[in-house]
C-alpha positions in Angstrom: -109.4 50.2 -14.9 -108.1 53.6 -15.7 -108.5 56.6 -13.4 -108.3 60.5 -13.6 -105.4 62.3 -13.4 -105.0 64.7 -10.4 -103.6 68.4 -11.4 -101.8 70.3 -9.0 -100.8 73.6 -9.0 -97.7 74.6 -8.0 -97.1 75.1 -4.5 -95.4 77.5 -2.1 -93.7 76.6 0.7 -90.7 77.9 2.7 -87.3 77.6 0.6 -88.7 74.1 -1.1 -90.3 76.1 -4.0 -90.2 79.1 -6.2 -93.6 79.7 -7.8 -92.2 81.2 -11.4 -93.8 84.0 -13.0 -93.1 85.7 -16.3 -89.8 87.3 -15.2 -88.0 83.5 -14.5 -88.4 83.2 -18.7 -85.4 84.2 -20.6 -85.6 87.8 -20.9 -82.2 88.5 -23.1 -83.8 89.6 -26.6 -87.7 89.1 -26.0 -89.1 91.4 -27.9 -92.7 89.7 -27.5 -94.4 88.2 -24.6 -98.1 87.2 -24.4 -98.4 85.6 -21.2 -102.7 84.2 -20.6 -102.1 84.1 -16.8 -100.8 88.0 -17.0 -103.1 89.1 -19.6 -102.7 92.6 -18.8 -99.5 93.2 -17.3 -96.4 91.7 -15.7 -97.7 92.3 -12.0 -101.3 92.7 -12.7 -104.1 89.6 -11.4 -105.2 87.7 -14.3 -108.1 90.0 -16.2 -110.8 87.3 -17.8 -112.6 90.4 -19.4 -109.1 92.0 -21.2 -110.3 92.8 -25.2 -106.8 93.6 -25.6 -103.3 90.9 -25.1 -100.7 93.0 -22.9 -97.1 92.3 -24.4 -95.0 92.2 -21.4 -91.7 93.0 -23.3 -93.0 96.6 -24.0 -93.4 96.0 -27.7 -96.8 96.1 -29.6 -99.6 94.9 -27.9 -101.7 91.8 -29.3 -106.0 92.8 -30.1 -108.7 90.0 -31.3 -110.2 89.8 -34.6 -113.0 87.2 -34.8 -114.3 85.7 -38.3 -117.0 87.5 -40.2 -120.8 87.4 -38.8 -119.8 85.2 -35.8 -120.6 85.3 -32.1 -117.2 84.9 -30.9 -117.1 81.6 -28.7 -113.4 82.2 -28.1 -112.5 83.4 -24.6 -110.3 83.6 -21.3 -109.5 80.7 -18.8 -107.3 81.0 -15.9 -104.3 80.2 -17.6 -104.9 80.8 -21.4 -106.6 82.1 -24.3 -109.0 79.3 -25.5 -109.4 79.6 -29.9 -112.2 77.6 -30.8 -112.4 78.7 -34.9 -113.3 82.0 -34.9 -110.6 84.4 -33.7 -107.3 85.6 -34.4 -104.7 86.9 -32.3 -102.6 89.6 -33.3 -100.0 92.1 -33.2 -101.2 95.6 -33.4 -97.6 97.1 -34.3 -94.4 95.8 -36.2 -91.6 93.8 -34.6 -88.7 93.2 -36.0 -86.9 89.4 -35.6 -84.5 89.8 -37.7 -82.4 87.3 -39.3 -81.8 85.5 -35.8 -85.0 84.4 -33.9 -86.8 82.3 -31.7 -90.3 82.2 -31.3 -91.5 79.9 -28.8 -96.0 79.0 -28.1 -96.9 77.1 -25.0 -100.2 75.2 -25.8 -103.0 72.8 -25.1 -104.4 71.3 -28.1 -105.3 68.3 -29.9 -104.3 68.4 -32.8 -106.6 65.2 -34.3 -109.4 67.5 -32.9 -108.7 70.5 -35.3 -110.8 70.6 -39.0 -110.7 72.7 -41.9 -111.8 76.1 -41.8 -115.0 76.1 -44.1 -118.0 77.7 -41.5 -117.8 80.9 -43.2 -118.0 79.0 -46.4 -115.8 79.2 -49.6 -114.5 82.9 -48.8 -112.6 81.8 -45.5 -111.9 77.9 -46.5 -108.3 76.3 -45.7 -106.9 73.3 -45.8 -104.9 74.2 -42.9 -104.4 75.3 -39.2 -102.4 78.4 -38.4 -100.7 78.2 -35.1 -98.1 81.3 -35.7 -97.9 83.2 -38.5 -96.4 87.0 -40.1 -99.8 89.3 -40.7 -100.8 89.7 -43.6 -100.2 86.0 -44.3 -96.8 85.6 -45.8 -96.0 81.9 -44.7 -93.2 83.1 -42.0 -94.6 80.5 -39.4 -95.9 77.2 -38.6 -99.1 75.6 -39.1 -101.1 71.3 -39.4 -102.9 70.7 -42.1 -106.1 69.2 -41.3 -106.3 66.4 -38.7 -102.6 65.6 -39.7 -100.6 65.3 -36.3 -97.7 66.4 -38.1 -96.8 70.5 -37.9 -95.1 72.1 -40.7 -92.8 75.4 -39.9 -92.1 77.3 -42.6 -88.6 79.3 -43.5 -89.0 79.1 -47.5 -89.4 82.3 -47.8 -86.4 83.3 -45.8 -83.6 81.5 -47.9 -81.7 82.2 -51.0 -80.3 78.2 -51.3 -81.0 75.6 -51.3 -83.7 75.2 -53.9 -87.4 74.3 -53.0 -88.8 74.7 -49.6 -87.4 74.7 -46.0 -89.6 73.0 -44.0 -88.7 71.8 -40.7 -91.3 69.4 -39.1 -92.8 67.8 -35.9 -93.7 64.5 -36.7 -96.9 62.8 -34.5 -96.6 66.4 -32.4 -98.3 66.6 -29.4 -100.4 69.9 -29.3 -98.3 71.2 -26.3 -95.1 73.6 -27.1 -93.2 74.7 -30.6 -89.9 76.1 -30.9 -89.5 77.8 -34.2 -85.7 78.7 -34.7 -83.3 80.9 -37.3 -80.2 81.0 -36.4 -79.2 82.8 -40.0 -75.5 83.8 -38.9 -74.8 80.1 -39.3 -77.6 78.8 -41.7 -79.8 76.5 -39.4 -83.3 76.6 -39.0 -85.3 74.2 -36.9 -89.2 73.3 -35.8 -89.4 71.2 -32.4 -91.1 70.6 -29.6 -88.4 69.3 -27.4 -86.1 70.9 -24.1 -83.4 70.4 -26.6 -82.0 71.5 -29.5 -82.7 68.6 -31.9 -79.9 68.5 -35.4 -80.8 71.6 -37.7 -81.8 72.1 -41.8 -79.7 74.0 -43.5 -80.3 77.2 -45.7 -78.9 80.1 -46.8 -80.1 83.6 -45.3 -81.5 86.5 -47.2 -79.5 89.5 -45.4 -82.0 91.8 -43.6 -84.9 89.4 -44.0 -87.8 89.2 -42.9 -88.6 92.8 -42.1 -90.4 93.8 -39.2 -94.2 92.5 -39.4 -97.0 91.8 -37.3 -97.5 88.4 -36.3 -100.2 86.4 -35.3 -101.7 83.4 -33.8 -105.1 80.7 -33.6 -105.9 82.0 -37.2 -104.5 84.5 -40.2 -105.3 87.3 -42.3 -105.8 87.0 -46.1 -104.9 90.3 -47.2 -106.5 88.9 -51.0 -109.7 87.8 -50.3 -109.7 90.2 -46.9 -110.4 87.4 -44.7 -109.3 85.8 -41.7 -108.7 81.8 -42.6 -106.7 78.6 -41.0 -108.7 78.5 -38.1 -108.0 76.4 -35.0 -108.7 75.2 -31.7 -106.8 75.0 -28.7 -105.8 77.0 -25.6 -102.6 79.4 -25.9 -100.9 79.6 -22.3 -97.7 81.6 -23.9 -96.6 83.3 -27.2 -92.6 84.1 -26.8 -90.9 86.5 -29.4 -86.7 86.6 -29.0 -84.8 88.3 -31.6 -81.9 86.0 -30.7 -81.1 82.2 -31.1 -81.6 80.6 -27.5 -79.3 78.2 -26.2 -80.0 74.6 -25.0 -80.5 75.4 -21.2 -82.1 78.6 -22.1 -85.2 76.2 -23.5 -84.4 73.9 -20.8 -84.7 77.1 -18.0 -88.2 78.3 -20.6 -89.3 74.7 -20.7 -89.0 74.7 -16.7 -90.9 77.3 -16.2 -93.7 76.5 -18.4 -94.5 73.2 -17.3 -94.8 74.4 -13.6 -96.8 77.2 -14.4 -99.5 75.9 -16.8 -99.4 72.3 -16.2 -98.1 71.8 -12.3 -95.2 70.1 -13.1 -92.0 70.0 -10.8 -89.6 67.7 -8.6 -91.5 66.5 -6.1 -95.4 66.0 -6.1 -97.1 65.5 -2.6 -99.9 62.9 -2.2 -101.5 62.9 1.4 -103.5 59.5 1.8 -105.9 58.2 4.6 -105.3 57.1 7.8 -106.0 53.4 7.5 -110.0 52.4 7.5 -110.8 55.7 9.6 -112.2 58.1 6.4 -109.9 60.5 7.7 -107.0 62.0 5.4 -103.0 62.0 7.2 -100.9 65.0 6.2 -97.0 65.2 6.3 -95.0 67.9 6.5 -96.4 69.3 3.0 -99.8 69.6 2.0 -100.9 67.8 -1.8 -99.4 69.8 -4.0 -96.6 70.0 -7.1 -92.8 70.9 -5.5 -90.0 72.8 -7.2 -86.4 72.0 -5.2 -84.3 75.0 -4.7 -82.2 74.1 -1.4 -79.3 71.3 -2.6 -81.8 68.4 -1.0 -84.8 68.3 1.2 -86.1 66.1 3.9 -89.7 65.2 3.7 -91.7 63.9 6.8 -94.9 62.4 7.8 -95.5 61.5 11.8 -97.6 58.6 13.2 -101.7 59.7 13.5 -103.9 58.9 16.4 -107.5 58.2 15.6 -110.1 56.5 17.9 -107.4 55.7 21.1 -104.8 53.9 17.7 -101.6 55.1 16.4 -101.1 54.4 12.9 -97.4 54.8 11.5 -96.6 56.4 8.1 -96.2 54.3 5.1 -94.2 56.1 1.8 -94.5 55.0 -1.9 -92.1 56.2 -4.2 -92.4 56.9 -7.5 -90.7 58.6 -10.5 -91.6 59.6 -13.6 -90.1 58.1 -16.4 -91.2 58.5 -19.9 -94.2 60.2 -18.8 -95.7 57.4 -16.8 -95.1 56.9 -13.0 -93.2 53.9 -12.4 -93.0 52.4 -9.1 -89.5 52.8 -7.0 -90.3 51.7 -3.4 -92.8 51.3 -0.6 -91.8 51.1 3.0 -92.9 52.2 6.2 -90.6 55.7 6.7 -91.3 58.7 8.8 -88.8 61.0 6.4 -87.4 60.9 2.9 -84.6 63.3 1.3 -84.7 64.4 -2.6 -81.1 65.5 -3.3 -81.7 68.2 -6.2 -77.7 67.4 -8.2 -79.4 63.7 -8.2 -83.0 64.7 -9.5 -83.0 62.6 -12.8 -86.7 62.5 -13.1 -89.9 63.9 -11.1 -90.3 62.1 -8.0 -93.8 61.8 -6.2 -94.5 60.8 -2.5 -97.4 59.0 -1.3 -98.3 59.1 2.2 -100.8 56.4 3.7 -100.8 55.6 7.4 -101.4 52.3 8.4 -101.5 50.0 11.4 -98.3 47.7 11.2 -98.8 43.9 11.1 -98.1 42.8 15.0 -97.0 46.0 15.9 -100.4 47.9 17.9 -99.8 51.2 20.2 -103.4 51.5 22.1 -103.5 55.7 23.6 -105.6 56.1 26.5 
């Protein structure tokens, strides 16, 4: 029997968490940052009426164009803009990547779920999806085609050798982050979703190329038929622009960041169960919630309950997270656990249930 998944956000608490914002991203050549949760600015409260995409690295700001004769469906949530095939995202000024870049989009999408662009009819019809791309449409970006679970990024028209196209790809990708990398000092291009830099292509550079442009993102411009096209859906949490190759922890530090902040994801999650039969819920030392470690270790604790004149005693299941799934470690009856942060391979979560132990009874009066 399958059951729902729980989100929780990230959580505050003492010295056991820092809740990231927009300045724990590397900020060491970003030259473009579209943040959903700080729509309109880096200290700012989340705006769900904003008509215009603040970019925090003080570069061009991002405006909405929506397809031709549409109600725009497309909107705000709490933590992203949601595309649903009728706008486009864009850059209302140049900016310039040079021949060294990074360009990073935190997502949620399906990418099954998306079709081919055809409710405007023939004048706005594509094969494809555009999930980044230079404006006017010039193929400097990445995009699916169709249903296809594979994503395509582009750097053809940014080599002089080898012959053909340049096509890094994402095979079977899972609609939740792209990494779009030139490193042209060296000849390496890549297209991954990873925390790691996975082995490169190779091409040679054009010096100087491409120029500054605006780019943009959930659809295109088609400067010949003077059309937006490649329409998609999905929610955009992030849209990163560094005119700079990043290194492998810098992904791993951007990577971090963006799971805790748009998906509650860290060390330690916190599960507060009942108190045995009573309908009552215990709580430990920290309420339900998702736990980044910043002290060297930490000790969690849960004390015995009294409910109806009986003491029940804490009981802890361990888990940890291992290729995506939570995998069962230990259960015993403990008042305290410690999660040593150097020896954090993999999230941990703590489940706290109180219980009556077998032949062991404390009656309060």
């Amino acid at each position: 029997m399958m059951t729902a998944s729980v989100f929780y956000p990230l959580q505050p608490f003492a010295d056991v968490v820092r809740v990231y914002d927009v300045n724990d991203y590397v900020q060491d050549g970003l030259v473009g940052h579209f943040d959903a949760i700080r729509n309109v600015g880096a200290e700012a409260v989340h705006d769900s009426n904003a008509t215009v995409w603040k970019n925090l690295a003080d570069g061009p700001d991002a405006e909405f164009q929506y397809r031709s004769g549409a109600t725009p469906d497309s909107g705000w949530t709490d933590t992203s803009y949601f595309f649903k095939e009728d706008a486009m995202a864009t850059a209302v000024g140049t900016i310039d990547l040079g021949t060294n870049f990074t360009v990073q989009i935190a997502i949620t999408a399906d990418p099954a779920a998306q079709t081919t662009s055809t409710v405007g009819g023939n004048q706005d019809a594509s094969s494809y999806n555009a999930w980044f791309n230079d404006n006017p449409k010039n193929d400097n970006g990445f995009w699916t085609l169709g249903t296809a679970a594979n994503l395509i990024g582009n750097f053809t028209k940014l080599k002089t050798a080898p012959s053909g196209n340049v096509r890094p790809y994402i095979s079977n990708w899972s609609g939740e982050y792209v990494t779009w990398m030139l490193d042209g000092a060296n000849g390496k291009c890549w297209t991954f979703e990873t925390d790691t830099i996975p082995n490169c292509t190779s091409l040679t550079v054009v010096s100087e190329k491409p120029a500054a442009r605006k780019y943009c993102w959930g659809a295109e411009y088609n400067a010949d038929k003077g059309v937006l096209q490649a329409f998609l859906t999905g929610e955009y949490h992030s849209v990163r622009l560094y005119n700079r190759v990043l290194s492998d922890l810098e992904i791993k530090q951007n990577r971090r960041v963006d799971e805790a902040r748009y998906r509650g994801k860290g060390d330690v999650t916190i599960v507060n169960g009942a108190i045995g039969e009573t309908g009552a819920t215990g709580e430990s030392s920290l309420p339900d919630g998702v736990y980044n470690l910043e002290a060297d270790s930490w000790t969690f604790t849960a004390e015995s309950a009294v409910m109806d004149g009986r003491r029940y005693q804490p009981r802890l299941s361990v888990e940890e997270k291992q290729d995506g799934e939570w995998t069962a470690v230990s259960a015993q009856w403990a008042d305290s656990y410690t999660v040593g942060k150097t020896n954090l391979a993999n999230p941990v979560r703590l489940t706290w249930t109180w219980a009556s132990r077998a032949g062991f009874m404390v009656i309060v009066k």
